[in-house]
C-alpha positions in Angstrom: 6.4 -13.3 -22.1 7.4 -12.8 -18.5 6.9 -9.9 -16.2 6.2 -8.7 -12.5 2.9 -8.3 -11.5 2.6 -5.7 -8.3 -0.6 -6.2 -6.1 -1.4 -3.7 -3.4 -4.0 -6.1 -1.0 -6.4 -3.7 1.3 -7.8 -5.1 5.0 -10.8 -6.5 3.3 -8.7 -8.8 1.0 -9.7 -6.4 -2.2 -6.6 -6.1 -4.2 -5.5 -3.7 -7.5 -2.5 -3.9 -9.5 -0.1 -1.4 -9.6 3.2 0.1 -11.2 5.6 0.6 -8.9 7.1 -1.1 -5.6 6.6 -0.3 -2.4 8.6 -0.5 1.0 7.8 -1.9 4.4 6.2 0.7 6.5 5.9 3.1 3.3 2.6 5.0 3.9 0.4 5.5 0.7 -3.1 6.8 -0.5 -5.9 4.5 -1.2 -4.2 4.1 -4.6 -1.0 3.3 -3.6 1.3 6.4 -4.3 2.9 7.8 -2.0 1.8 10.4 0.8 3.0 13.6 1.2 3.8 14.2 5.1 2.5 16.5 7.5 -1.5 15.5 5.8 -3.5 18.4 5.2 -6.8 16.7 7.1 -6.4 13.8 10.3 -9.1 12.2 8.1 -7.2 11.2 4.7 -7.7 7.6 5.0 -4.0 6.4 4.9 -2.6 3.0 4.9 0.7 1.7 6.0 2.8 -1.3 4.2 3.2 -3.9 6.4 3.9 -7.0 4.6 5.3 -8.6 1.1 4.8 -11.5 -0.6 6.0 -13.2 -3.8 4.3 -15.9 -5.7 5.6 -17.6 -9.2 2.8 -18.1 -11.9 3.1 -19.2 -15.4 3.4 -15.7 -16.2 6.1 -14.3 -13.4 5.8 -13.3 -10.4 3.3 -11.7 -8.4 4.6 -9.5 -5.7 2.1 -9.0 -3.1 1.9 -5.6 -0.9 -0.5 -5.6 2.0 -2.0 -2.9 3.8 -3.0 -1.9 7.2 -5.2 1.2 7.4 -4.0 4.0 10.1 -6.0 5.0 13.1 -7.8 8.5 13.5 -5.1 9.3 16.1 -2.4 8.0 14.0 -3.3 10.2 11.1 -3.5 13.2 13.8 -0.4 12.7 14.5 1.1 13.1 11.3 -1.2 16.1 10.2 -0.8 19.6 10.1 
């Protein structure tokens, strides 16, 4: 049996599978779902889509999402 695997990959190379794809410059939750704009705090750690990858193994492909973490004074200036 064949099927996509989605991978969100964090700054430190961690990674966790997820269920859904995501777009370049998409901003998301340490989870990977989406974020809900203005943020209630400047201190929600947020992170920002910045690349994709695919890769074939023997079981399908494996479609890689990385992720770049926002700035305080980026997150300020999409809060409240």
């Amino acid at each position: 049996m064949i099927w996509d695997t989605k991978v969100i990959v964090y700054p430190e190379g961690d990674f966790i599978e997820i269920e859904r794809e995501l777009k370049i410059n998409e901003l998301v939750d340490i989870n990977g779902n989406p974020v809900r704009l203005p943020l209630a705090s400047p201190k929600t750690i947020i992170y920002r889509v910045y690349r994709k990858s695919t890769s074939d193994t023997n079981n399908g492909p494996v479609i890689r999402f990385y992720l770049e973490q926002l700035s305080l004074t980026e997150t300020e200036e999409i809060s409240y």
